[in-house]
Each structure stands twice: as structure tokens, then as C-alpha cells.
VMD Tcl script that builds the backbone (N, CA, C; Angstrom):
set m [mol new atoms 468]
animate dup $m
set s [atomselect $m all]
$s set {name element resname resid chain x y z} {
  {N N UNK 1 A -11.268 14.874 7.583}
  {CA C UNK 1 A -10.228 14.789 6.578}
  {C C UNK 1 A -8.950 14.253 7.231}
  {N N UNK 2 A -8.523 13.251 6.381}
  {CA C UNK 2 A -7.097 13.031 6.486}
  {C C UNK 2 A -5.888 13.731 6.623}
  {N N UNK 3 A -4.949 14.466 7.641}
  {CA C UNK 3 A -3.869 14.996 7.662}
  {C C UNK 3 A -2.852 14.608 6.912}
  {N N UNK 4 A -2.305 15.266 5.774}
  {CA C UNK 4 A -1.624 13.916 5.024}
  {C C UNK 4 A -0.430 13.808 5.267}
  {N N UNK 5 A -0.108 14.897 6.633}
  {CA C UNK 5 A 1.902 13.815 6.993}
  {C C UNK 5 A 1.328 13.369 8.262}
  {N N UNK 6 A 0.410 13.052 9.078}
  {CA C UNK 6 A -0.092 11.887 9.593}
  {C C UNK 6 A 0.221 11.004 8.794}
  {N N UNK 7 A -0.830 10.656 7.880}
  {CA C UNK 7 A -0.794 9.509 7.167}
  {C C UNK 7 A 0.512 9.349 6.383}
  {N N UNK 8 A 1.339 9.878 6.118}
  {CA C UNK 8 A 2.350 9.307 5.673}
  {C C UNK 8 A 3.394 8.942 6.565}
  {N N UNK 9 A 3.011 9.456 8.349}
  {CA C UNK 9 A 3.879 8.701 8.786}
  {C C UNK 9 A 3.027 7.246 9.258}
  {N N UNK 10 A 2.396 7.292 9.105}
  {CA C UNK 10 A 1.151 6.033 9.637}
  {C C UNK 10 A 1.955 5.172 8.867}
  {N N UNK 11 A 2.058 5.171 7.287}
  {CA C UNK 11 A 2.527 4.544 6.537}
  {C C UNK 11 A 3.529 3.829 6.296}
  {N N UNK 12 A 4.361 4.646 6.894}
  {CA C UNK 12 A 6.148 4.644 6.970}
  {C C UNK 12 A 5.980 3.926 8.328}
  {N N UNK 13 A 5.454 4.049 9.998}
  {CA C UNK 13 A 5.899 3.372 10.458}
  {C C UNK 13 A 4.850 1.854 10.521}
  {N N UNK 14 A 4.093 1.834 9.432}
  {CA C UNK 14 A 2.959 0.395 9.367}
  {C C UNK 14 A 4.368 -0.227 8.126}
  {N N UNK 15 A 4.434 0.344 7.235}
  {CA C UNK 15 A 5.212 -0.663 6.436}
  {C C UNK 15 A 6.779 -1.026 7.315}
  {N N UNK 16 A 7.280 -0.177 7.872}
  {CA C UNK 16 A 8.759 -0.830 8.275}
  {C C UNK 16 A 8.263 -1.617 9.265}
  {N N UNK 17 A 7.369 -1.885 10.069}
  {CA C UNK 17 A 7.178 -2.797 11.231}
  {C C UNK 17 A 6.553 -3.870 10.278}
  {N N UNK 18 A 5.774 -3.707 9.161}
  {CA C UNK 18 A 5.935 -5.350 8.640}
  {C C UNK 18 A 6.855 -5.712 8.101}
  {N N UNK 19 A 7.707 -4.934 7.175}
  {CA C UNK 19 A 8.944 -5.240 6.726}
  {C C UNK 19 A 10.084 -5.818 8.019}
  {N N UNK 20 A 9.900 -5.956 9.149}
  {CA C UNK 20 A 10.834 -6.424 10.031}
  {C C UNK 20 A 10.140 -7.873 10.478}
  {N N UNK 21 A 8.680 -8.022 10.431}
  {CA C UNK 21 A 8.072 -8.790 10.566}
  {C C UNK 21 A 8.241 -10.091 9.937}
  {N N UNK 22 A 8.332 -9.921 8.412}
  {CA C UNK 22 A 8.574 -10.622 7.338}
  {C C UNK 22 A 10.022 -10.932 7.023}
  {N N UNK 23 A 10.862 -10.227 7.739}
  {CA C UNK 23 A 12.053 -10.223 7.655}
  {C C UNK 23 A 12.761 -9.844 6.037}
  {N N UNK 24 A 12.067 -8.570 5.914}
  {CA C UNK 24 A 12.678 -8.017 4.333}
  {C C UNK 24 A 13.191 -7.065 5.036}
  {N N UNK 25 A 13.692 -6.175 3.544}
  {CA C UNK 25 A 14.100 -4.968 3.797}
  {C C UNK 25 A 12.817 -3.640 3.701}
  {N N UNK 26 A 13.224 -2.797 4.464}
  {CA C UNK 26 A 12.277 -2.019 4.265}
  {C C UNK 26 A 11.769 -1.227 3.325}
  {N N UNK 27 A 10.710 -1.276 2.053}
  {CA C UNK 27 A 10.895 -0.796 1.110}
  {C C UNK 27 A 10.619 0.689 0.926}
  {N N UNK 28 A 11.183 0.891 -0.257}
  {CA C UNK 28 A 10.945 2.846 -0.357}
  {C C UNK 28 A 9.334 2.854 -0.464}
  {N N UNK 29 A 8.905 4.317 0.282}
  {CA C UNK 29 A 7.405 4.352 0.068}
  {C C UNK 29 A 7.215 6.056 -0.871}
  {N N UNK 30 A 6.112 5.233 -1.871}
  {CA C UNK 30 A 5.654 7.087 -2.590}
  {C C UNK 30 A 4.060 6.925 -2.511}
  {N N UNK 31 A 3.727 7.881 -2.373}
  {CA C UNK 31 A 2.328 7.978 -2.024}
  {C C UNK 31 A 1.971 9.331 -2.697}
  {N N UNK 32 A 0.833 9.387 -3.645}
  {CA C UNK 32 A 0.691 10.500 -4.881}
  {C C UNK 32 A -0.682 11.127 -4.770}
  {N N UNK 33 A -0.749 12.145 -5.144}
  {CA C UNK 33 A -2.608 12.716 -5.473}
  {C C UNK 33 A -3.047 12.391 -6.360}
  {N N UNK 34 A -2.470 11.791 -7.575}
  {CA C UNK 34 A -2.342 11.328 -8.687}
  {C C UNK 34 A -2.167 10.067 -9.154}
  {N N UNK 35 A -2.998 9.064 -10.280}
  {CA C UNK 35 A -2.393 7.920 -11.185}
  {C C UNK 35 A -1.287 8.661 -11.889}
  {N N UNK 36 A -1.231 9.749 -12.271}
  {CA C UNK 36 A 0.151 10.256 -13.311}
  {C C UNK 36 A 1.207 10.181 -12.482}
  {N N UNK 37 A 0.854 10.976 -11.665}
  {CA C UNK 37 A 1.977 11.421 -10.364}
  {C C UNK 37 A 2.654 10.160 -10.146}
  {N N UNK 38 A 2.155 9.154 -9.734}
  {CA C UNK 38 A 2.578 7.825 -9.176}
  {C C UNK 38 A 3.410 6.972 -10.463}
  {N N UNK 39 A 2.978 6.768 -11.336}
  {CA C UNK 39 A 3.691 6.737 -12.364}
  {C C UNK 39 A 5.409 7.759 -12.735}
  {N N UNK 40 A 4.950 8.488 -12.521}
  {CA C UNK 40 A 6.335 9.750 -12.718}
  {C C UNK 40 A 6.877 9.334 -11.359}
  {N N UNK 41 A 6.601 8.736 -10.182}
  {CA C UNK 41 A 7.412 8.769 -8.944}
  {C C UNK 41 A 8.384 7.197 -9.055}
  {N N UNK 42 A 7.503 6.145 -9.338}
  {CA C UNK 42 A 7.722 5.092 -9.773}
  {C C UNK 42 A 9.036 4.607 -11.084}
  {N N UNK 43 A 8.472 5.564 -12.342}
  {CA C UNK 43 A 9.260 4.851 -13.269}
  {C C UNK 43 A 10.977 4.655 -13.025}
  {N N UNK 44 A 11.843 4.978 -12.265}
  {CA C UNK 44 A 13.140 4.350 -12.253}
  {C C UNK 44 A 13.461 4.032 -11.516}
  {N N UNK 45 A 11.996 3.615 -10.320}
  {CA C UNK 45 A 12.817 2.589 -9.097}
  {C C UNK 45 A 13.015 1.077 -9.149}
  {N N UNK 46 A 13.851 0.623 -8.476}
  {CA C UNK 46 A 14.214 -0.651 -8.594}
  {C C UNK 46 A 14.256 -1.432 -7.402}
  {N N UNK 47 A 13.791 -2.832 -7.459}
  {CA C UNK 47 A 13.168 -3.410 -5.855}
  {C C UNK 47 A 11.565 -3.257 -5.614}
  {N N UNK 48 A 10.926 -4.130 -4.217}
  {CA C UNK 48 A 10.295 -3.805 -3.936}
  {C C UNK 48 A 9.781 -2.365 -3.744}
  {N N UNK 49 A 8.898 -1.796 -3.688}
  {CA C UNK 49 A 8.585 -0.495 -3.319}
  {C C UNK 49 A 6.841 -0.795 -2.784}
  {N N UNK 50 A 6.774 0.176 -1.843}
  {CA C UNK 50 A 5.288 0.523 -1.851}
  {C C UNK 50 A 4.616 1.868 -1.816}
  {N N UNK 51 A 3.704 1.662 -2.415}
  {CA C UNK 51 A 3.045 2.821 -3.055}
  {C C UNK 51 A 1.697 3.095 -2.801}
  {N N UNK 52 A 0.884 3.964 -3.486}
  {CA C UNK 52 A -0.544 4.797 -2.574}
  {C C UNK 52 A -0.723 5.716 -2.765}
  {N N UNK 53 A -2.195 6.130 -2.466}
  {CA C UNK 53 A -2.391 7.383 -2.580}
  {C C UNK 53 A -2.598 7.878 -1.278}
  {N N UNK 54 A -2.970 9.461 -1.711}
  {CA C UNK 54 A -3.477 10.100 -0.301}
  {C C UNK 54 A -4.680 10.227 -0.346}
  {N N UNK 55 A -5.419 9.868 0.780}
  {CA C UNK 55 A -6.628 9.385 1.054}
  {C C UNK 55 A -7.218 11.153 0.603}
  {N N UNK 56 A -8.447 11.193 -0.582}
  {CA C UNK 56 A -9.176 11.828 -1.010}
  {C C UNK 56 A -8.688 12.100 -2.267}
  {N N UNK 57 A -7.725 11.352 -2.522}
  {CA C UNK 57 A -7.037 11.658 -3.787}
  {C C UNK 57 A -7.290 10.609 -5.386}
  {N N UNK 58 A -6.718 10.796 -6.077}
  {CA C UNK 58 A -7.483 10.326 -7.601}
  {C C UNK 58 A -6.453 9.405 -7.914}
  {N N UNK 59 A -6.334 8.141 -7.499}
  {CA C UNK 59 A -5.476 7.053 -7.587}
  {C C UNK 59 A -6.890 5.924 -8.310}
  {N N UNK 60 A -6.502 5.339 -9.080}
  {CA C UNK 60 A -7.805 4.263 -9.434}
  {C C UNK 60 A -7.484 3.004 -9.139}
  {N N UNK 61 A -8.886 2.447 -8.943}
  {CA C UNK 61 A -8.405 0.942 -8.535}
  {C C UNK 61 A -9.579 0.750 -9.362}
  {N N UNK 62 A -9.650 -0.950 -9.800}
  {CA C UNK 62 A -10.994 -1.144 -10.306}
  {C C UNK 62 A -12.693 -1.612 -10.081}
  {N N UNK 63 A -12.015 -1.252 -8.509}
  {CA C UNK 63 A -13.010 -2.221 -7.321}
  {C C UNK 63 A -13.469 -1.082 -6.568}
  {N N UNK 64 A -13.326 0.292 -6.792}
  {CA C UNK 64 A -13.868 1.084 -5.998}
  {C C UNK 64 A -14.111 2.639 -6.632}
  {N N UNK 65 A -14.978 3.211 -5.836}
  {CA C UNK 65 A -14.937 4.592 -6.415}
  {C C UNK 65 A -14.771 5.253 -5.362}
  {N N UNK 66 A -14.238 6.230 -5.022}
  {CA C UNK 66 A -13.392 7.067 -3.980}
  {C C UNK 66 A -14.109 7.636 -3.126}
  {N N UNK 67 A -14.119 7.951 -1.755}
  {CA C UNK 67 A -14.743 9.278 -0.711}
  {C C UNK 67 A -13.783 9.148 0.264}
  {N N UNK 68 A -13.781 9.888 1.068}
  {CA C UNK 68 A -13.339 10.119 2.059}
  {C C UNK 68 A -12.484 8.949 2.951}
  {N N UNK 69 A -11.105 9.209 3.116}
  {CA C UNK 69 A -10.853 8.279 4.259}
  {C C UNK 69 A -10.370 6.791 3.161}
  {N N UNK 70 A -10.529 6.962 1.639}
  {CA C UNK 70 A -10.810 5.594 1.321}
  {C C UNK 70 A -9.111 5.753 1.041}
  {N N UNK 71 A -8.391 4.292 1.096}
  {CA C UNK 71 A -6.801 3.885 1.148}
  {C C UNK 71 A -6.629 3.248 -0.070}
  {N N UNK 72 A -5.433 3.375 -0.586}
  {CA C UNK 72 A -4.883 2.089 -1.308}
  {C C UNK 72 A -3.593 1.591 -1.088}
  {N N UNK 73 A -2.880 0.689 -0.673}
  {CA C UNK 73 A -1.470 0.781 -0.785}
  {C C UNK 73 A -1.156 -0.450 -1.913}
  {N N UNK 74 A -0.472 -0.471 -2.507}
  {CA C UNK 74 A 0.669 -1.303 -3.581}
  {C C UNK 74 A 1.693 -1.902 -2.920}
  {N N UNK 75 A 2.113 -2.960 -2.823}
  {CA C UNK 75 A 3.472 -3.838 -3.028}
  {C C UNK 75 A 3.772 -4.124 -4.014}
  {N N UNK 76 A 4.980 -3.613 -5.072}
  {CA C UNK 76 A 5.149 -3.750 -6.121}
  {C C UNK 76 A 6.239 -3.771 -6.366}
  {N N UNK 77 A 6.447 -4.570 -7.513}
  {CA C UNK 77 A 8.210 -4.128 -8.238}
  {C C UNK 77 A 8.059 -4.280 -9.213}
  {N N UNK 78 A 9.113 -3.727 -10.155}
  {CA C UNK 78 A 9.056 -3.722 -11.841}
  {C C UNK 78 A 9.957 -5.025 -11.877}
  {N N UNK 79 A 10.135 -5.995 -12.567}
  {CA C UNK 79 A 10.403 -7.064 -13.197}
  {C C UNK 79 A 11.148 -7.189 -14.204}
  {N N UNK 80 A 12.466 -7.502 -14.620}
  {CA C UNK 80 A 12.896 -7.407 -16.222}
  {C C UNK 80 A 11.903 -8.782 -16.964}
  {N N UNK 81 A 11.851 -8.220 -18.511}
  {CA C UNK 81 A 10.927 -8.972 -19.053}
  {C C UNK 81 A 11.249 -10.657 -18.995}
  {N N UNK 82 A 12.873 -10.794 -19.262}
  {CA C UNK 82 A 13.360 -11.955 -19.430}
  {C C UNK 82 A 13.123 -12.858 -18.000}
  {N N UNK 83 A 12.704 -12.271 -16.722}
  {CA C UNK 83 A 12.343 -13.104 -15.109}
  {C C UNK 83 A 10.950 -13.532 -15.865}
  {N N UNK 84 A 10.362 -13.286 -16.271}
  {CA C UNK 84 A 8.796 -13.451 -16.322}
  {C C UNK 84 A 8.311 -15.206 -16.727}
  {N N UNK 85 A 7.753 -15.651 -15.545}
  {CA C UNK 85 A 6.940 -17.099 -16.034}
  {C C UNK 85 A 8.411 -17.709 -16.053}
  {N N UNK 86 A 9.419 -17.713 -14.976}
  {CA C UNK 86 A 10.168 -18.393 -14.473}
  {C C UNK 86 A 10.375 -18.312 -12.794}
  {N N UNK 87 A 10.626 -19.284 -12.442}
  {CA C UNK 87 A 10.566 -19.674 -10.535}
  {C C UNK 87 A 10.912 -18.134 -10.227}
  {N N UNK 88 A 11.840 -17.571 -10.528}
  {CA C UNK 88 A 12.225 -16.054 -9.650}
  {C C UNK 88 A 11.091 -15.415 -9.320}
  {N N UNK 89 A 10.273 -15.492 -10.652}
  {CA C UNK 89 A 9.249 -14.619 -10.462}
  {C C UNK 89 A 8.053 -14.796 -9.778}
  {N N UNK 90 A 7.893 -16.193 -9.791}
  {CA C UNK 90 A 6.938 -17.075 -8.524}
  {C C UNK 90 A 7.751 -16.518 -7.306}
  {N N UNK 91 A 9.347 -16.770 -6.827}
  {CA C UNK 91 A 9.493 -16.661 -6.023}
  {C C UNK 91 A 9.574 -14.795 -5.154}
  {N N UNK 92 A 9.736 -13.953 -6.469}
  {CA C UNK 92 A 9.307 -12.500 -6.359}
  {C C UNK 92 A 7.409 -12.299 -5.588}
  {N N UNK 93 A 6.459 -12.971 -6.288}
  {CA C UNK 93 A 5.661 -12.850 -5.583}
  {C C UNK 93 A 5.456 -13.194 -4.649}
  {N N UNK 94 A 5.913 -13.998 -4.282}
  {CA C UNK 94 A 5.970 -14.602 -3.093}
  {C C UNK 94 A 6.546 -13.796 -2.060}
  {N N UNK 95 A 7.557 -12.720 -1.997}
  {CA C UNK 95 A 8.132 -12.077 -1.173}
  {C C UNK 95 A 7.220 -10.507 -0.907}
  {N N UNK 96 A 6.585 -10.203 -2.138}
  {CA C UNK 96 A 5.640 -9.158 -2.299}
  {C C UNK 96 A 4.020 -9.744 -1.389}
  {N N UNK 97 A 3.774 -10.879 -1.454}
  {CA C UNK 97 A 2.663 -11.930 -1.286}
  {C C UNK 97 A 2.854 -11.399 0.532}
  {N N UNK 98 A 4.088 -12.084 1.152}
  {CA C UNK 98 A 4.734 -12.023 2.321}
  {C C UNK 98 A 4.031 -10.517 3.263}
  {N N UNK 99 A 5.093 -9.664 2.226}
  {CA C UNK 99 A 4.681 -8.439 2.863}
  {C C UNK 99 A 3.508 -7.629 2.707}
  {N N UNK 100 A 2.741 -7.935 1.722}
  {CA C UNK 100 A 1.315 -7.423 1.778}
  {C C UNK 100 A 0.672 -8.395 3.020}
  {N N UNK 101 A 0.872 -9.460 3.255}
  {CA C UNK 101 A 0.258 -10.488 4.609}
  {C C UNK 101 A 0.306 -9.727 5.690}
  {N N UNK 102 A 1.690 -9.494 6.111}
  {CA C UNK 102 A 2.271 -8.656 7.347}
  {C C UNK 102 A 1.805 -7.474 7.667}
  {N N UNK 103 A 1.631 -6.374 6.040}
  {CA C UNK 103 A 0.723 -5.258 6.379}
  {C C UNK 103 A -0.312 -5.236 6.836}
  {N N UNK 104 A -1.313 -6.390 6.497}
  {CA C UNK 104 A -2.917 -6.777 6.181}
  {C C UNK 104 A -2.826 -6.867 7.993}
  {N N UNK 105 A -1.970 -7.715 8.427}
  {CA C UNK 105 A -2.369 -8.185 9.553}
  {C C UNK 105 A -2.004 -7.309 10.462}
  {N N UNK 106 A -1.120 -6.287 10.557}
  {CA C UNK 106 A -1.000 -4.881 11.219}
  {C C UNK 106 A -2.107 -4.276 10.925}
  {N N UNK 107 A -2.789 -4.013 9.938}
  {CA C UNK 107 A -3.953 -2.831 9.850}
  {C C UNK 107 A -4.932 -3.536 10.264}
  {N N UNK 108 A -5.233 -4.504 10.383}
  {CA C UNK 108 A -6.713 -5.460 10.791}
  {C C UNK 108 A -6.560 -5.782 12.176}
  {N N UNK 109 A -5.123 -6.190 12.690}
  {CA C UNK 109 A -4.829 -6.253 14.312}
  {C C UNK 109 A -5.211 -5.076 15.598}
  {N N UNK 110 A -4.898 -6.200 16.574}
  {CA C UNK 110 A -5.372 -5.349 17.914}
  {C C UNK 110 A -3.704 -3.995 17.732}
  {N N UNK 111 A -2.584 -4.159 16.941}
  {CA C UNK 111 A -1.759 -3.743 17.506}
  {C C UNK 111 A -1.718 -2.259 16.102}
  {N N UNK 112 A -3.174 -2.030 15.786}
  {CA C UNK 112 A -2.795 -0.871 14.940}
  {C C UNK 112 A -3.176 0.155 15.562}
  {N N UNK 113 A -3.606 0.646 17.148}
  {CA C UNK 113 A -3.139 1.785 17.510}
  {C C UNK 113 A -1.838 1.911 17.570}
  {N N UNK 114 A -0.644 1.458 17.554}
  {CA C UNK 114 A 0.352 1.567 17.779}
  {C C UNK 114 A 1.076 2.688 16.773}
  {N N UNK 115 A 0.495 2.619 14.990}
  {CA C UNK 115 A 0.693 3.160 14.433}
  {C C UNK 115 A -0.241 4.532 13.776}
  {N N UNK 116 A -1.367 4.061 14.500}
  {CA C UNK 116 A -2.768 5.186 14.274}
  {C C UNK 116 A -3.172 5.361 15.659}
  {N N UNK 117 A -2.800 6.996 16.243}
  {CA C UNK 117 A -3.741 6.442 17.725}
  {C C UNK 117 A -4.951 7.135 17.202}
  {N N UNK 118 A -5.100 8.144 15.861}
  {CA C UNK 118 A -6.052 9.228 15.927}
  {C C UNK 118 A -7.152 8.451 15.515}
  {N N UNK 119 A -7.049 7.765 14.292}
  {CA C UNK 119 A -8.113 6.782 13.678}
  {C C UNK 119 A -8.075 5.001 13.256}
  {N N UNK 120 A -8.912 4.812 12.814}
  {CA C UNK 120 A -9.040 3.069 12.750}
  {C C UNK 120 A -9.742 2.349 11.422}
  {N N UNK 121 A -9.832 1.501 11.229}
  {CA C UNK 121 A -9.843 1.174 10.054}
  {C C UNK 121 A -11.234 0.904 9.883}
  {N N UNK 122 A -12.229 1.503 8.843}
  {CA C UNK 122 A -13.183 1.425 8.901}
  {C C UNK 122 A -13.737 -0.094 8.118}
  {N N UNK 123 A -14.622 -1.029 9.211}
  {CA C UNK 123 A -15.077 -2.179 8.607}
  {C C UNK 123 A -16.548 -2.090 7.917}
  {N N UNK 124 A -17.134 -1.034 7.816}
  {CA C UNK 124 A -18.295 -1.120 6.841}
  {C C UNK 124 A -17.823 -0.926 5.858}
  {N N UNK 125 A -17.088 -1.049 5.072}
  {CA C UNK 125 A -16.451 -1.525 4.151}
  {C C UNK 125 A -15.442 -2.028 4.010}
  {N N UNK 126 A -15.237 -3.531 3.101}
  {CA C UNK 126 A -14.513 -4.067 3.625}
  {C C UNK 126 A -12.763 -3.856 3.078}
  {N N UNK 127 A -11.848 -4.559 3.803}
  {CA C UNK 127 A -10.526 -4.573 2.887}
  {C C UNK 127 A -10.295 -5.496 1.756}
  {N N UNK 128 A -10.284 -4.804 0.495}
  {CA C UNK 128 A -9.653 -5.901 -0.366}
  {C C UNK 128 A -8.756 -5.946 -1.085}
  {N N UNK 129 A -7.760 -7.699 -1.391}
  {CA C UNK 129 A -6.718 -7.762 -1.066}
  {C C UNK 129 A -6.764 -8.239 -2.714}
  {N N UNK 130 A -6.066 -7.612 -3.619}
  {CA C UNK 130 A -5.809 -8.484 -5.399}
  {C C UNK 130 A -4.265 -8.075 -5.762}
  {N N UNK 131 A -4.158 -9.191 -6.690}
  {CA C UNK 131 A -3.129 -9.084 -7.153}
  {C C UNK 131 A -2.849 -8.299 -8.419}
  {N N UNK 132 A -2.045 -7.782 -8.534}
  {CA C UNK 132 A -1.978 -6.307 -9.969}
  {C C UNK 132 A -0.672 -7.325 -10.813}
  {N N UNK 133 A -0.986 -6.804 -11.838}
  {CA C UNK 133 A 0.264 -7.275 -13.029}
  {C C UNK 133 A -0.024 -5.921 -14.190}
  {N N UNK 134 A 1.356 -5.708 -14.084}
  {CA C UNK 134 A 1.446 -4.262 -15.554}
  {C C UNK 134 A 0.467 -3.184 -14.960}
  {N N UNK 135 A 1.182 -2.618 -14.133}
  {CA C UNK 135 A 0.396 -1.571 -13.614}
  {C C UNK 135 A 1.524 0.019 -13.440}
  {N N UNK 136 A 1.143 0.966 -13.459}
  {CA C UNK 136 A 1.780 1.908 -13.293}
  {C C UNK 136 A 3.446 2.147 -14.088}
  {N N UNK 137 A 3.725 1.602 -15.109}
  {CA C UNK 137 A 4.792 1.521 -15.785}
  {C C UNK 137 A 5.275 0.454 -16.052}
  {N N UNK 138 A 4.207 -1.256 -15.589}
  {CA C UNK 138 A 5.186 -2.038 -16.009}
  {C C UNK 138 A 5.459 -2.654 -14.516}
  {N N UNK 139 A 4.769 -2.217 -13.527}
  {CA C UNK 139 A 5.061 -3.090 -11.938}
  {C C UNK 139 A 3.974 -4.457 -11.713}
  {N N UNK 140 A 4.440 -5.082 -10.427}
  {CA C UNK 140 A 3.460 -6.128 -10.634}
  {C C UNK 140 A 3.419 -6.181 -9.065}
  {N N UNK 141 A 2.274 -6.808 -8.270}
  {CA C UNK 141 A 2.100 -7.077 -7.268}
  {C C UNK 141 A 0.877 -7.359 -6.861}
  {N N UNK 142 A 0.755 -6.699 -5.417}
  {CA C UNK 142 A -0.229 -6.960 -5.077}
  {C C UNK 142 A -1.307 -5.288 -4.090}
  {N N UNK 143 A -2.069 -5.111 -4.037}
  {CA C UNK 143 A -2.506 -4.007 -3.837}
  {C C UNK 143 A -3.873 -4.272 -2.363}
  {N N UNK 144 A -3.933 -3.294 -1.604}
  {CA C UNK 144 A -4.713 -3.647 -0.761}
  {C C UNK 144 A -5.370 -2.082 -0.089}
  {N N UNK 145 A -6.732 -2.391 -0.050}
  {CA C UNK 145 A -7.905 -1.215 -0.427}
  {C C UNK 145 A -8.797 -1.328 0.771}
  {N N UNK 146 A -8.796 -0.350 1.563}
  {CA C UNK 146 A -9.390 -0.119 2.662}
  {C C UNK 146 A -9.849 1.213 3.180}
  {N N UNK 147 A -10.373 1.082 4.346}
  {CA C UNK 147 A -10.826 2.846 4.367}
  {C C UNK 147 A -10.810 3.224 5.665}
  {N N UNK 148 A -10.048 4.394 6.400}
  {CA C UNK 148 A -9.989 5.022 7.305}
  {C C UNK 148 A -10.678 5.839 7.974}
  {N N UNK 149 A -11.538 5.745 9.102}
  {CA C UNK 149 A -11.630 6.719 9.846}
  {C C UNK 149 A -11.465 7.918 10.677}
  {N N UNK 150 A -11.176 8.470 11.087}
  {CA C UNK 150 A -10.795 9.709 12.028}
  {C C UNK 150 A -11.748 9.412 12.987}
  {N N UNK 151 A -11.419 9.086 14.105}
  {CA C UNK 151 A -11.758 8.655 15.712}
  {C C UNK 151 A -12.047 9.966 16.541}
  {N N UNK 152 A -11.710 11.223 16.475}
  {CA C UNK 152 A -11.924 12.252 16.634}
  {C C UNK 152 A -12.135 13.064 15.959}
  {N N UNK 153 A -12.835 13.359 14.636}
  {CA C UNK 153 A -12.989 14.504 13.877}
  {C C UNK 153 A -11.899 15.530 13.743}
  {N N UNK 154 A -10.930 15.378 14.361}
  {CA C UNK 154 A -9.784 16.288 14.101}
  {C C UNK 154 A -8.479 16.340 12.641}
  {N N UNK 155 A -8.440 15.369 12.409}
  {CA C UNK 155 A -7.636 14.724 10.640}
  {C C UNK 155 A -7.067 13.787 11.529}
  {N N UNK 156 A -7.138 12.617 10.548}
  {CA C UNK 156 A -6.394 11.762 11.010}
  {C C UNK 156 A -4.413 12.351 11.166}
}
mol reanalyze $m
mol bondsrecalc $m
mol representation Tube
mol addrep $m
């Protein structure tokens, strides 16, 4: 089993080291046991944010069904309706696009003990990387689904 303030600092220091990578700002992170929960954590933030569950927890995606160890994280932001299907908003994904890259390539790199020494990213199944629109209140991005090991049986 997953330790879950391990993993939320796993989280916190995997997203600010891509966020410096990409040269953004570092975005707020919520991570829920819950699709409701995440929703109620979400609805009045503003900006990028990234988001997730805690690994064993009841977050849905539509590409997977849950066990042990399995991840999700979100790059997302809510959008006013009037940006929509104008350049900002090309150029919004594009900055969300950015930093889901930077994460992808920290968790798949030689340099993710740095942020996990306990466990590693499990490749019998693989990571996958889609883009979300109108999700969780009205956010849009991009989402990326992978699954963790524990390297010692102890929690990650």
C-alpha cells in the first residue's frame, strides 16, 4: 500500500521540478479519495492546477479500472466560456500540453528516484497520456494514468 503523505510529497516535489523545467509557475496541487471530493476541492480555483487521486482511491478515468498502486494526475484549468475556440485557448493548452510533457518525462526518467526512492513506476502497464475537456466542474486539460510500485513492501 501506498503511504499517502509519501505520495503527496512525491507529488509536490515531481510537479514543482517540472514546473521549473517548463519554466511555469508552480501549480496548486489537490489530490482526493473521491470524484466528488475533487470536484468540491476544485470548483473556485483559478489557473493551472494539478490534481489526482490517492492511489487505491475512487477517482474515474475512462481507460481504466482501479487496484493497487494505480495513479492519475490532471493538468487542468477552468476556462471562461467566452476564451473558448480562440488562440488563448490553443495557446492555454499548450502551456498545460508543456507541463504534462515535463511531468511524463520525470516519471518515465532515469532521474525519478530523486523524487521516489521507495518505489517506481510500474511498466506492465502502461502510462497513458489524453486530453480531458469539461471535466470535474467545467476544467480542461490533460490527464496522465500510470501505476506505482512499492520497491520494498513497506508503503510507498
Amino acid at each position: 500500500m501506498i503511504a499517502i503523505n509519501n505520495y503527496r510529497q512525491f507529488i509536490a516535489e515531481l510537479v514543482a521540478a517540472a514546473a521549473r523545467n517548463c519554466e511555469e509557475e508552480t501549480p496548486k496541487i489537490k489530490l482526493a479519495v473521491t470524484e466528488d471530493q475533487l470536484i468540491n476541492m476544485l470548483k473556485d480555483m483559478a489557473g493551472i492546477v494539478v490534481a489526482g487521486n490517492i492511489p487505491g482511491s475512487d477517482i474515474h478515468h475512462k481507460s481504466y479500472t482501479w487496484s493497487e498502486g494505480e495513479c492519475i494526475i490532471y493538468v487542468l484549468e477552468k476556462w471562461p466560456a467566452d476564451k473558448q475556440g480562440i488562440q488563448w485557448e490553443y495557446d492555454e493548452f499548450a502551456r498545460i500540453q508543456r507541463l504534462m510533457a515535463a511531468i511524463v518525462r520525470l516519471l518515465t526518467g532515469e532521474d525519478f528516484q530523486e523524487f521516489c526512492d521507495q518505489g517506481e513506476l510500474d511498466y506492465s502497464r502502461g502510462l497513458t497520456i489524453e486530453w480531458e475537456y469539461n471535466n470535474f466542474g467545467g476544467f480542461n486539460g490533460m490527464s496522465a494514468a500510470f501505476r506505482l510500485k512499492d520497491k520494498n513492501g513497506t508503503g510507498l
